[in-house]
MARMILO-850373 format. One record per residue (C-alpha): residue number from 0; x, y negated, z negated. Coordinates in pm, whole numbers, plus 50000, padded with zeros to 5 digits. Example, Ala and Ser with C-alpha at 12.3 -4.5 7.8 and 13.67 -1.06 7.14 Angstrom:
BEGIN
k  xx  yy  zz
0  51230  50450  49220
1  51367  50106  49286
END
This chain:
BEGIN
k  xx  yy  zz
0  57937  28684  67970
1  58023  29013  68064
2  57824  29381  67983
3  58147  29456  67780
4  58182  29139  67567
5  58065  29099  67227
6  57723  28926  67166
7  57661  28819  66862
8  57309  28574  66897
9  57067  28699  67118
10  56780  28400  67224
11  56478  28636  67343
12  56146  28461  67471
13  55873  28644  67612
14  55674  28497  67896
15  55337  28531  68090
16  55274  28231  68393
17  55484  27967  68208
18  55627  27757  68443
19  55500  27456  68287
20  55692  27532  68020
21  55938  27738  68049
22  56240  27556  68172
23  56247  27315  67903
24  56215  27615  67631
25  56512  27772  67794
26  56727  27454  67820
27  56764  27470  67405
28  56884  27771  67376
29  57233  27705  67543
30  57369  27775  67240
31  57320  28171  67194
32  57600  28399  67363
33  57290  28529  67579
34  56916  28488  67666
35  56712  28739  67744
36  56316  28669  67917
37  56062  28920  67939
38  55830  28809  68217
39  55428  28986  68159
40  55292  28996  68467
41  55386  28704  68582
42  55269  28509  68898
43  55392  28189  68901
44  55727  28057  68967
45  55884  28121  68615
46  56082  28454  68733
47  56279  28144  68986
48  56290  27917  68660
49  56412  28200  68435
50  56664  28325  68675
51  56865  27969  68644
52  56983  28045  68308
53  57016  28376  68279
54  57043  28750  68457
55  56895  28919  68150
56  56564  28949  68317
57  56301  29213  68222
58  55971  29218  68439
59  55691  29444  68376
60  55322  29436  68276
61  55195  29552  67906
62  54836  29504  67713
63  54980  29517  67444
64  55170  29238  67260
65  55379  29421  67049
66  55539  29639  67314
67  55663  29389  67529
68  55802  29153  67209
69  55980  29509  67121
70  56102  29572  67471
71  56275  29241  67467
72  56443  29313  67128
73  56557  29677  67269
74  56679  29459  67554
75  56856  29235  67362
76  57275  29319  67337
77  57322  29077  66982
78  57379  29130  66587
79  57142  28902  66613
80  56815  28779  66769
81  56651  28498  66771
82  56288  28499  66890
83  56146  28190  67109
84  55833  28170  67273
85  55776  27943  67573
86  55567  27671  67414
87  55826  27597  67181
88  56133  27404  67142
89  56484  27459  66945
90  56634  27125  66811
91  56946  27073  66820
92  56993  27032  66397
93  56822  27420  66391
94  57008  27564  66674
95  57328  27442  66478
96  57173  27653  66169
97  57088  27932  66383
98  57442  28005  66488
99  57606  27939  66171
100  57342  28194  65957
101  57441  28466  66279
102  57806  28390  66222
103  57798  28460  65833
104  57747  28784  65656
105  57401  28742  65618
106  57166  29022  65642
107  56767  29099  65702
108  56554  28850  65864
109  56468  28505  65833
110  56139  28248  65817
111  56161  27965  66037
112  55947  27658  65923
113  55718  27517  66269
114  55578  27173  66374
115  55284  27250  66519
116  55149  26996  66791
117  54797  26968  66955
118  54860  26719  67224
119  55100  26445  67097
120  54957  26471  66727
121  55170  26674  66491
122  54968  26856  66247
123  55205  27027  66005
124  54891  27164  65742
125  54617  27398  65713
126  54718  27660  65936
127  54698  28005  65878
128  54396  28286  65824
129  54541  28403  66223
130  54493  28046  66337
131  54886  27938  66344
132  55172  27940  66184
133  55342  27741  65958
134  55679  27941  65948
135  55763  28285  66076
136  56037  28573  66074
137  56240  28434  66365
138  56563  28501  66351
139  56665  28830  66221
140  56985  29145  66217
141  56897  29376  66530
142  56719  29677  66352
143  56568  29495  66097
144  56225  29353  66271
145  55956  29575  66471
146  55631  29432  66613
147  55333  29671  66587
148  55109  29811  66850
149  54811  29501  66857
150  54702  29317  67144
151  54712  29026  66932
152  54846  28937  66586
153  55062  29250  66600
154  55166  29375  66250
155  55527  29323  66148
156  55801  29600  66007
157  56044  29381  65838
158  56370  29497  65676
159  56627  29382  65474
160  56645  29076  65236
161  56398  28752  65333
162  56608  28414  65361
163  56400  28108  65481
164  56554  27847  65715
165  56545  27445  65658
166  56515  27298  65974
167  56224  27315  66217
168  56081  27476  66527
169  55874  27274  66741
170  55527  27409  66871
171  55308  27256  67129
172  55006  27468  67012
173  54748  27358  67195
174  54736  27062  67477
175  54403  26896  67334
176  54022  27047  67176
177  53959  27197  67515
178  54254  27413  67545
179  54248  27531  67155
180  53861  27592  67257
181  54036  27842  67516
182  54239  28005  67328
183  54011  28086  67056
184  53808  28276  67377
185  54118  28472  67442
186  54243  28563  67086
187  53920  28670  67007
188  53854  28850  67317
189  54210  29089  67234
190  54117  29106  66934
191  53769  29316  66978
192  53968  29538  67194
193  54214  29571  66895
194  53894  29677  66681
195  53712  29851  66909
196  54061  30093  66971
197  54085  30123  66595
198  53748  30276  66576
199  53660  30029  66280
200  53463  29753  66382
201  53372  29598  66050
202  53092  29515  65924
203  52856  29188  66018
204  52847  29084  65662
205  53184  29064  65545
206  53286  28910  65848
207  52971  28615  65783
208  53183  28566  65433
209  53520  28540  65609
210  53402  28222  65820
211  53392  28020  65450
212  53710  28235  65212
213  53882  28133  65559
214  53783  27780  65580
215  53836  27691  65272
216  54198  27866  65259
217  54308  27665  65551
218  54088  27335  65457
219  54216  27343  65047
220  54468  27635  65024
221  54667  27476  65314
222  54599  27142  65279
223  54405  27101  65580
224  54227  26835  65454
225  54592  26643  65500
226  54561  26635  65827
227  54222  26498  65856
228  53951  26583  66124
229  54207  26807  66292
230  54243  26984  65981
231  53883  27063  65941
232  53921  27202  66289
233  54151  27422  66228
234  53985  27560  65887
235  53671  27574  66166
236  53832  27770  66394
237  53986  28008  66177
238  53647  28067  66042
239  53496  28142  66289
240  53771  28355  66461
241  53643  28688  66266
242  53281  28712  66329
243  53342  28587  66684
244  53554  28889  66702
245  53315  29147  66591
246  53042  29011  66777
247  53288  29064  67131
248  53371  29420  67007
249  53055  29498  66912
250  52812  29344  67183
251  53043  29365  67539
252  53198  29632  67710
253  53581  29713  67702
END
């Protein structure tokens, strides 16, 4: 496709030393009239894997998540833009409703429904409280979705009418215990520099009550309990994911 031909579905994904994963993220998305990668600071060999299926590379380094997520979407040349991170995976029954939503006369944004996957084991319930997603604003007009300024968890400016998707996006959240033990590290970790720029730390107590209104929104209000021990993980880990927080911002260094 050419800089003067119309693009109407941008595929964006947004990448930081994903070579593992990236290739087989990027072979899904044959379907949008372009694909556009941000690469973070990257590495490892995905700026070689990216290049294979597309020229719409953008390299750079950023702290902060939101603006590189809104560079892409200023990068991307679509009415529409569909948002893809590395670890996941379009089928081929959503890519089919992707294009024909962008093709309509639809307007505003819309919530794609995940399957999220530690390991081999889908767990579809109890996520939530900033541990996971169960469906997100995905796909949406150009103009009508900013990220905010957060290393992590950035805040969302949505406009325009909310439509929801039916089919899913698959989500290899976590490889096993170990690696979701590493990510709560890192979340939690951005997120103390997120509180410790805001100049509001919170308070120790109301963050001790969060570990059990957050528990038991993801163990009951999400059905974790569905899903077993792993839900009760989940529910744990999005406990714990405040206070942990506070404690980095408010006992280490920047």
């Amino acid at each position: 496709m050419t800089e003067t031909e119309s693009v109407r579905l941008s595929a964006l994904v947004v990448a930081h030393n994903e070579e593992a994963q990236l290739a087989d993220c990027l072979d899904r998305l044959a379907f949008a009239d372009e694909i556009v990668v941000v690469l973070d600071k990257c590495t490892d060999a995905s700026k070689d894997i990216a290049s294979r299926y597309t020229h719409r590379l953008i390299e750079g380094a950023w702290t902060i998540e939101g603006e590189r997520r809104n560079t892409g979407i200023d990068a991307c040349r679509g009415d529409w833009i569909l948002e893809v991170d590395a670890d996941e995976r379009v089928p081929t029954d959503l890519a089919r409703e992707v294009r024909a939503t962008a093709e309509g006369d639809a307007q505003g944004y819309f919530l794609i429904p995940f399957d999220n996957y530690v390991g081999d084991r889908r767990v579809r319930y109890g996520w939530g409280a900033s541990w996971g997603v169960s469906a997100a604003p995905r796909l949406f007009r150009k103009g009508c979705k900013r990220w905010g300024d957060q290393r992590i968890h950035p805040a969302l400016d949505l406009a325009g009418p909310e439509g929801r998707l039916e089919n899913r996006m698959i989500h290899y959240v976590d490889r096993d215990i170990s690696d979701m033990i590493k990510r709560l590290d890192r979340y939690s970790t951005a997120k103390a520099a997120d509180l410790r720029a805001s100049g509001d730390v919170g308070r120790f107590r109301s963050n001790v009550r969060r570990i059990f209104s957050r528990f038991y929104k993801c163990y009951i209000g999400r059905k974790g309990y569905r899903e077993g021990r792993y839900g009760f993980l989940i529910a744990l880990f999005a406990g714990i994911f405040p206070i942990l927080s506070y404690l980095k911002a408010t006992l280490e260094d920047d």
